[in-house]
N, C-alpha and C positions, 0 to 999 in steps of 0.2 A: 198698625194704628195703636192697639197697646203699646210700643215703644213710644211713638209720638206724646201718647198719654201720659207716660211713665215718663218721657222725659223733660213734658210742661210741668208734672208735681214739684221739680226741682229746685220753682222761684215763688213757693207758697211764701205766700205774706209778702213779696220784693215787689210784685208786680203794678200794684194798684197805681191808679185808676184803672189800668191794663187790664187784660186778661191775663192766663198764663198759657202758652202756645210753644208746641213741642213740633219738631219736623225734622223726615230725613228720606231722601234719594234712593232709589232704586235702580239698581242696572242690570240687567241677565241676572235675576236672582238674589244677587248681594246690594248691601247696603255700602252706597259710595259716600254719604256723609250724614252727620247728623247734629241737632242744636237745640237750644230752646230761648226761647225771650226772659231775659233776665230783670229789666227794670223797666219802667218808664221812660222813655225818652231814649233806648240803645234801640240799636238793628233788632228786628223782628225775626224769630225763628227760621222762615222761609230766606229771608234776605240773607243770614249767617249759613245755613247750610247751601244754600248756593256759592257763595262766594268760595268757600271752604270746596267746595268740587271744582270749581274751575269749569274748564272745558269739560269735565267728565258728567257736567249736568247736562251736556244736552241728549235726547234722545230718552231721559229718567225719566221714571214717576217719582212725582214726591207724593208723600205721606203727612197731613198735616191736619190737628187737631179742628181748627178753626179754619172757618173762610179765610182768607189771602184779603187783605185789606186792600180798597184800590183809589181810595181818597187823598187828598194834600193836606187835610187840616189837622196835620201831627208836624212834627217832629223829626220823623224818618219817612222818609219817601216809599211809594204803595211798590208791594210787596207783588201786585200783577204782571205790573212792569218790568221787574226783576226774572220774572218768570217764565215772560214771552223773550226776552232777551235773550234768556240761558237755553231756549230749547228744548225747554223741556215738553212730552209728550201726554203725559197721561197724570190729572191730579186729583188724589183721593183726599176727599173733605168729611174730618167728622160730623157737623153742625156747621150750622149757617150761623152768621156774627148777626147777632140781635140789633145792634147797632144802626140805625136807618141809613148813617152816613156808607153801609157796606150793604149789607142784608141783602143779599143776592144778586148785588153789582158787579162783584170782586169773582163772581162764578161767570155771570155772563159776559165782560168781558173777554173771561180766557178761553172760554166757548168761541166768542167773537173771533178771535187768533187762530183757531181751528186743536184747540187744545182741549180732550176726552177729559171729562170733571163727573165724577161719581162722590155723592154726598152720603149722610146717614151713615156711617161704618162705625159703630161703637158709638151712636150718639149720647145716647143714655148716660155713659160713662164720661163724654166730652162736657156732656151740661151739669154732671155734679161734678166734675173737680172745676169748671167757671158758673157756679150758681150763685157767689156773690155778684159777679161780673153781669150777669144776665139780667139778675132782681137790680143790681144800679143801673143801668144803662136804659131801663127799662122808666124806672119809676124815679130814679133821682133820690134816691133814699136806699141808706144800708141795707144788706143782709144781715137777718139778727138772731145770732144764737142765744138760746136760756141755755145755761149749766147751770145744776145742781147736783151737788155732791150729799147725797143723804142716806138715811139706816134705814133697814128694811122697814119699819110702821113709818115713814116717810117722815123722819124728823133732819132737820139741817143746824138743831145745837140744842144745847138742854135748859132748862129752867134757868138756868143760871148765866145763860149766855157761850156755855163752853163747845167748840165748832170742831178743833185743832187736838187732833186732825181724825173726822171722821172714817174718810176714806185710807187704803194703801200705797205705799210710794209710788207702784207704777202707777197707779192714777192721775194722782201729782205730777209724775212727770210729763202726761197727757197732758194735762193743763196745760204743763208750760209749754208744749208743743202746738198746745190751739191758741193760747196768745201770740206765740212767735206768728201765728197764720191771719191774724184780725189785723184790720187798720186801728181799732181802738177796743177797749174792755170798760164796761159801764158799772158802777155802785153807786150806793147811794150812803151817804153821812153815816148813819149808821150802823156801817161795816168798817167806816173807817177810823173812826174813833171806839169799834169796840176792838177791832184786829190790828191796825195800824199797817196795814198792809202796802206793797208796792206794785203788784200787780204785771209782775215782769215775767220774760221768760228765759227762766235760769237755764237754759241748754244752751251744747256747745252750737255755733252757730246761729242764736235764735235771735229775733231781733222782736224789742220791744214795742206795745202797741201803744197811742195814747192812750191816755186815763180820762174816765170822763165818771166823774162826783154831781148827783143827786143834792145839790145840797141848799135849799129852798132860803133859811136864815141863816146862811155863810157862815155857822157851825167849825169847821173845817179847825183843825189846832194849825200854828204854824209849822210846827216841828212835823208834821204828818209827813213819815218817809214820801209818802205819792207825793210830796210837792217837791221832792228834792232829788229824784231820780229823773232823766230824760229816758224819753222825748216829753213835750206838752202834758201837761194836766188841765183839764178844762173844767171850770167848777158852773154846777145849771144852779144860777139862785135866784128869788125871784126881788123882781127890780122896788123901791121900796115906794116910790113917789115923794119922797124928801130928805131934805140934807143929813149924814150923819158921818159926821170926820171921825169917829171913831171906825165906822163899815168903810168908809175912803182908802184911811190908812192902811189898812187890811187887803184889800183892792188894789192896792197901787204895790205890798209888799210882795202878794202872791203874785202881780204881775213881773215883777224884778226876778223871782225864782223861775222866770221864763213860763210863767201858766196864764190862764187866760178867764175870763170871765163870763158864762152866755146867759143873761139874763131876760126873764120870762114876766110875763104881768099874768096876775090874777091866779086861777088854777094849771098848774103841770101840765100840757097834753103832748103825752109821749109821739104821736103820731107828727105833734110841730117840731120838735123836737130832732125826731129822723131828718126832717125835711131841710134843718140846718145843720146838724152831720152830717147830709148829703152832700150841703153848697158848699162845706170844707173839704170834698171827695174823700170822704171816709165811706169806704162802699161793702167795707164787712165791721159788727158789731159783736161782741159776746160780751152775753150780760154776767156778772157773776156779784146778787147781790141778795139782799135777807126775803124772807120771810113777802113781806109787801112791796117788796120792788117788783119783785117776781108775777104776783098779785095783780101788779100794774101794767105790767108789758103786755099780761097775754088778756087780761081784760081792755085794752086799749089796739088790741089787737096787732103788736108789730112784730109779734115772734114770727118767725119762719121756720126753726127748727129746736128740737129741744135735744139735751144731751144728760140722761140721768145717771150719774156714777152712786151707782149702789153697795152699800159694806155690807155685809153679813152683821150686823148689830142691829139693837132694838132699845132703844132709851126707855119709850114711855112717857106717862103721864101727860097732863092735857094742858100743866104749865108750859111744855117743853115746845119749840117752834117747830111751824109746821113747814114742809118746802115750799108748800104754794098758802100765802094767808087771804087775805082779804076779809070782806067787812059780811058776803051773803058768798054762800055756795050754789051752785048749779044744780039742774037736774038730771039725772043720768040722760035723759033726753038733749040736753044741752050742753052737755061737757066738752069740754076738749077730745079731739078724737086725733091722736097721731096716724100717719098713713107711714110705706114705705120702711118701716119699724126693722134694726137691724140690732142684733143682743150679739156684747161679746165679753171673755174674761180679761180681766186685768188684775194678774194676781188672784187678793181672796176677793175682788169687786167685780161685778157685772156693770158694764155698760153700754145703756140703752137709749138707743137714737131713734128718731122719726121726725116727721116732718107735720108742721101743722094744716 
């Protein structure tokens, strides 16, 4: 089952709306094949390592992260059926698919068939590498990382606005490793016009996430690298209630750079917000943005997980910005509390993950 695991890691960020599902064949001891589900809309893990054994699947156990799907309303054909065909005898499942159209269907079926199903086997491990997959599937709303890169007195840039670069290269390169893993990465106006940032992920292999800009009075310069790198940039501004051909033409040019518009009335509420990130299937988030976006996520409560990349530095002063702002602090009685908290180095930087 750690293989199976290890071999679903392999299509982080490819998968979505998907899961990511890893599996492979068992015969007298040895392993007769094995796979994992690469995109949306290809053969499913189960269905590739079957096929790939041939006749040598019958009489195997397979090994497979997730429940074996047994529904029509995909793409690819359910993955039970493949299963009872091939003869296979005994299926080990990490977790059951949250999913209602499967969630304990796809087991008892193959039970049905007369086919041994044993569940649970490294769950824990199956539901954090699909814990965006779970929280969408669940709620119709992303999975949403905070990152903050900040110096030990928890400052994320100085007095003056200076950010670049807090953190160490491997850090960075982390970064670009969690955006290549997001459907999308969130900021707000001003990060974009003080950094001019693109928000990509500069590794080999890595694939870009949308960009999705905070940006209430369409602010936004045109030249701003994010409008002019793919895939989408999606700018949130809020709708004005009357005519102004000057905001039109702006409107009509960011939509010709291929980006898009989603606009809100009245106050921001990041929780509405998710709820139409959702109905575009963007089903993982990371936010990476100042001071009060920050502020706002976890006061509006959409975080789910936080990721603090810490330097060895100490700026100071009470001009200088704080990683979390807002307008009233909490009381230690009230605060945020991470659970599940894992610390590791990166280089001269710690970073420290938990869940809210």
């Amino acid at each position: 089952m750690k293989r199976a695991i290890q071999l679903a890691s392999r299509a982080r960020g490819m998968t979505s709306p998907n899961p990511m599902v890893g599996a492979l064949l068992v015969k007298n001891g040895r392993v007769v094949t094995e796979d994992y589900h690469r995109k949306a809309g290809t053969p499913h893990a189960e269905a590739l390592a079957i096929e790939k054994a041939g006749v040598k699947a019958a009489s195997s156990t397979l090994y497979v992260s997730l429940e074996p799907c047994c529904h029509t309303d995909k793409r690819t054909p359910p993955c039970t059926k493949a299963i009872i065909r091939a003869g296979i005898k005994r299926v080990i499942v990490a977790m059951r698919d949250p999913n209602p159209k499967v969630s304990g269907k796809g087991i008892k079926e193959l039970e049905a068939a007369g086919i041994e199903v044993v569940t649970g086997v490294l769950e824990e491990e199956a539901r954090r590498l699909n814990e965006a997959y779970i929280k969408y599937i669940r709620t119709k709303k992303p999975f949403v990382v905070l990152k903050v890169a900040m110096t030990l007195d928890g400052k994320i840039a100085t007095q003056e606005g200076q950010s670049k670069w807090i953190t160490g290269e491997k850090s960075r390169h982390m970064v670009h490793r969690l955006r290549s893993g997001v459907d999308a990465v969130m900021t707000a106006i001003g990060t974009v016009k003080a950094d001019d940032p693109q928000l990509t992920a500069r590794i080999r292999g890595g694939r870009d996430p949308r960009r999705i800009v905070i940006d209430p009075e369409l602010q936004i310069p045109l030249n701003s690298r994010i409008l002019r790198v793919p895939p989408e940039t999606i700018i949130v501004a809020k709708e004005t209630g009357h005519p102004d051909p000057e905001r039109t033409a702006k409107i009509n040019y960011i939509e010709s750079l291929g980006g898009s518009i989603l606009f809100f009335k009245g106050q921001l509420e990041l929780n509405w917000l998710m709820e139409r990130l959702g109905e575009m299937q963007i089903t993982s988030l990371m936010i990476e943005g100042g001071s009060s976006l920050n502020a706002h996520a976890l006061e509006d409560g959409i975080v789910d997980k936080v990721l603090f990349f810490i330097a060895p530095k100490i700026i100071g002063g009470r001009e200088s910005y704080p990683s979390v702002g807002g307008k009233t602090s909490r009381s230690l009685e009230s605060a945020y509390r991470l659970k599940d908290i894992t610390v590791r180095r990166l280089g001269e930087d710690i970073l420290l993950s938990g869940y809210l």
